[in-house]
N, C-alpha and C positions, 0 to 999 in steps of 0.2 A: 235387697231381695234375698229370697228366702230357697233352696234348692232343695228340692227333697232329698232325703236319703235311705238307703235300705232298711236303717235302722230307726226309721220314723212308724209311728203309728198313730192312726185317728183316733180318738174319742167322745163318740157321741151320745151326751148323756142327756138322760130322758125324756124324749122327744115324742111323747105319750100323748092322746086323747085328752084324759084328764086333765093336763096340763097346759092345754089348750080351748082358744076361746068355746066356748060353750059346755068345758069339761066340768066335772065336779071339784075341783083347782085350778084354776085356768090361771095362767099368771100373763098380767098385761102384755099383750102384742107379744106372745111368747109365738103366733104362729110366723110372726116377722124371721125366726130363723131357720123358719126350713129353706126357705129357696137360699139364702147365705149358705146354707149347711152342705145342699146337694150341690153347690159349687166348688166346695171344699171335697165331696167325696169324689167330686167328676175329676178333678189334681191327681188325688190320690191314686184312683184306677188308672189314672192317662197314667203318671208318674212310674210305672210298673219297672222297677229293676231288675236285681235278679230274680225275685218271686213278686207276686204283687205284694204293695205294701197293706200291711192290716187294717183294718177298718172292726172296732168295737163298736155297739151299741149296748148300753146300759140301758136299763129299765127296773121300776120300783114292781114290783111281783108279790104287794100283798097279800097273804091270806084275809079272809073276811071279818076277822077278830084282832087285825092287826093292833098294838098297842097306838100307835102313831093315831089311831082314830079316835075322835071327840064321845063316841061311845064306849070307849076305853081305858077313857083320861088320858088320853092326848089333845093335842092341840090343832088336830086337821079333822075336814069331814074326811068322810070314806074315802079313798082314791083309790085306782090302780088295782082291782085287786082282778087278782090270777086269773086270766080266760075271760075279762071282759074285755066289749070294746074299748071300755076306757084304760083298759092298761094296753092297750094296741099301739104299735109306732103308729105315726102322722102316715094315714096313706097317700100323702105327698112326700113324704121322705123317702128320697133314690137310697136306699140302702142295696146296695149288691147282694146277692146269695152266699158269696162268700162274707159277707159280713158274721163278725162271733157276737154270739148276744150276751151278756152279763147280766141275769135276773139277782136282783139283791133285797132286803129288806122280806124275805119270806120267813122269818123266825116269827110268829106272832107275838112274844115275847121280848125283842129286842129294834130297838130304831136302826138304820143305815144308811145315810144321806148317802154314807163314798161309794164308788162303784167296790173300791177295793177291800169296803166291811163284809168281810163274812162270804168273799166269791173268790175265785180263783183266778181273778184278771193280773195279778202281780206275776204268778206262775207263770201264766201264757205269754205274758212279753217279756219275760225272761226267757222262754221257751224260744220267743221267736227271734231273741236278740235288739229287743225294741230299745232306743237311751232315750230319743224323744220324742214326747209326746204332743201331741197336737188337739185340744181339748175343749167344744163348744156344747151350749145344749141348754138344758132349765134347772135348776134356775140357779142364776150369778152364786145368790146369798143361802144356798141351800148344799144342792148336791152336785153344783158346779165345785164349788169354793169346796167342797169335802174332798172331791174327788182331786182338783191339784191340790191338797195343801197335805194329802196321803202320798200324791205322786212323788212331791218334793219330798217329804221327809224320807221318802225309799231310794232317792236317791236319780230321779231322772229327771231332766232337761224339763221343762215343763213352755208351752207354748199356748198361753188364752187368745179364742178366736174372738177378738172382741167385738167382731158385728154379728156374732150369730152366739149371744148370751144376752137373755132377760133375766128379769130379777121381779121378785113374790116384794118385793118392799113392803113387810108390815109396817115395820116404820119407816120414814122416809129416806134416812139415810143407810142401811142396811146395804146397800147395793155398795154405795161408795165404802163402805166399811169392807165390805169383801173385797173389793176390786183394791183398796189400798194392801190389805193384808196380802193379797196374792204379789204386788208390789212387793212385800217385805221380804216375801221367799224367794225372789228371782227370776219370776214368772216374767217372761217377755209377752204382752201384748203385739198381737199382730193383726191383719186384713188382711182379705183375700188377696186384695193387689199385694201384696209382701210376697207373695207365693210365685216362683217364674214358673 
């Protein structure tokens, strides 16, 4: 079993409209992680030690000419972009007020799966004395697997919530390709029950 501690923080990456069934990417049963997720942030708030412990939310914040899109020469239709519903968290997603948001991939010009490309989230859990990280969302093979495989190389603890990560599987093995790699770096797989 797994005890929280002060120096723990959530990460919940991109738990967006788009990315959900009927979105313009919807990644299979990707909405299977919210109710997992809001179990995970209901820990987090109970868990409150000296301050409460943080809780991020990451999200893609397209511009409308984003490269990432198929009208662009990229590889995706439109998603996410700025001030739509479809870049909206899951309004099933218990996110707190105090939740800190991470908008990334707003360069039109440049891709960013990691939360950590091109946003200030490394800053603020240094700011707030964060070592580990605790890290669910969509998708496994995308901007999950970017987001720890940034955390590890900077040097923190990294924890994949494994009941609450789908995966985009273009091709079929992808998922398990991520899910080994994150293996390679150290990544402890956990569940909710893990958690007292």
């Amino acid at each position: 079993m797994i005890e929280l501690k002060d120096s723990d923080a959530l990460i919940v990456v991109d738990v967006q409209n788009d990315f959900l069934p009927g979105g313009a990417l919807a990644v299979p049963n990707g909405d299977q992680v919210v109710p997992v997720l809001n179990g995970y942030i209901e820990r987090f708030v109970r868990a409150k030690k000296l301050s409460p412990l943080p809780i991020f939310a990451t999200r893609d914040w397209h511009p409308p000419n984003h490269c990432s899109f198929q009208s662009q020469g990229g590889p995706w239709p439109p998603h996410c972009i700025s001030g739509t519903f479809g870049a909206q968290f899951s309004p099933d997603l218990k996110l707190p007020k105090e939740t800190r948001v991470i908008s990334k991939a707003t360069d039109p010009n440049r891709e960013a799966y990691s939360g950590f490309d091109g946003t200030d989230l490394e800053q603020q859990l240094r700011q707030l004395g964060s070592q580990r990280l605790f890290i669910g969302g969509l998708a496994t093979d995308y901007c999950v697997l970017n987001t720890v495989r940034d955390a590890c190389c900077l040097g923190f603890e990294v924890f994949l919530l494994r009941d609450a990560v789908r995966a985009v599987n273009l091709h079929p093995s992808d998922e398990q390709k991520a899910l080994d790699e994150m293996q390679r770096l150290g990544v402890r797989f956990i569940t909710l029950h893990d958690l007292t």
